[in-house]
N, C-alpha and C positions, 0 to 999 in steps of 0.2 A: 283644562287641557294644556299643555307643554305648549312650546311652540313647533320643538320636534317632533310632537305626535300633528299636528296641523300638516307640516308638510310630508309629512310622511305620507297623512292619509290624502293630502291632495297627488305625488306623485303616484300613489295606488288609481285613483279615477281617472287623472292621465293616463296612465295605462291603461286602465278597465273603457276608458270610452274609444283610445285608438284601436282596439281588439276589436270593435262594433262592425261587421261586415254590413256591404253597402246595402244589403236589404231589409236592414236595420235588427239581425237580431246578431245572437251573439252563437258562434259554432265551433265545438271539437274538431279538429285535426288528429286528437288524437284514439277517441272511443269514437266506435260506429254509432253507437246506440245514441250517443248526443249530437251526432253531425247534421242533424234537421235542427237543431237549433230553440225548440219549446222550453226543455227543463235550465238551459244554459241563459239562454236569454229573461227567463223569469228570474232564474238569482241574482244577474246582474242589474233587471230593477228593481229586486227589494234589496240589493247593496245601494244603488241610488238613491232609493225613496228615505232612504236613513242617514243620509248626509245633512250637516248643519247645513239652514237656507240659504245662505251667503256663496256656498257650491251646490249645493241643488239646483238654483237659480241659473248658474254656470251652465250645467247637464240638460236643462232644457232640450236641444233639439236633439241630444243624442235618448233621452226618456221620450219625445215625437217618435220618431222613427221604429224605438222599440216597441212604444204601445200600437204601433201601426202593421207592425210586422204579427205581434201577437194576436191581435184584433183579426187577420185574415185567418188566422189558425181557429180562433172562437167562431166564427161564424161559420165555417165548414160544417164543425163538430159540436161546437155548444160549449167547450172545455177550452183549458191552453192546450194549444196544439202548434205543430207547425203550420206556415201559410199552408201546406196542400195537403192538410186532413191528418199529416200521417202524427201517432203519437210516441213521446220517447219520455218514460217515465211521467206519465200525467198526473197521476196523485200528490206526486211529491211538490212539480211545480204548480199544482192548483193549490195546493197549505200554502204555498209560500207568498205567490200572487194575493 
């Protein structure tokens, strides 16, 4: 890999981790249907979980918080969901998860 695909793809997870609202998932502003936050916050951990370990290791507490945010949505429902049951595209973010 380049060194310009390196930091490229490190300013993309700067971004991707300052987007992380404080309740650690990740939410549309702009689709209703994504604003609980289940199918947006799933893609943004399997864009983490697929970082070289050198930045993975980085993402640490921001991959905490996600898997804490989605873990109150799984235990409502049994699925990814948001933390209060509700769901927004579930299938999609259970493939991904």
């Amino acid at each position: 890999m380049t060194e310009e695909s390196k930091r490229a793809i490190r300013r993309g997870v700067e971004w991707l981790v300052r987007q992380q609202a404080t309740d650690g998932g990740w939410h549309s502003t702009t689709y209703g249907q994504l604003k609980d936050g289940a199918a947006v916050t799933a893609l943004a951990m399997y864009a983490l979980a697929h970082l070289p370990a050198a930045l993975k290791a980085q993402c640490e507490q921001t991959w905490l918080k996600a898997s804490q945010f989605v873990s109150r949505g799984i235990a409502k429902r049994g699925t990814i969901a948001s933390p209060n049951g509700t769901l927004d595209f579930p299938t999609y973010a259970a493939a991904l998860c």
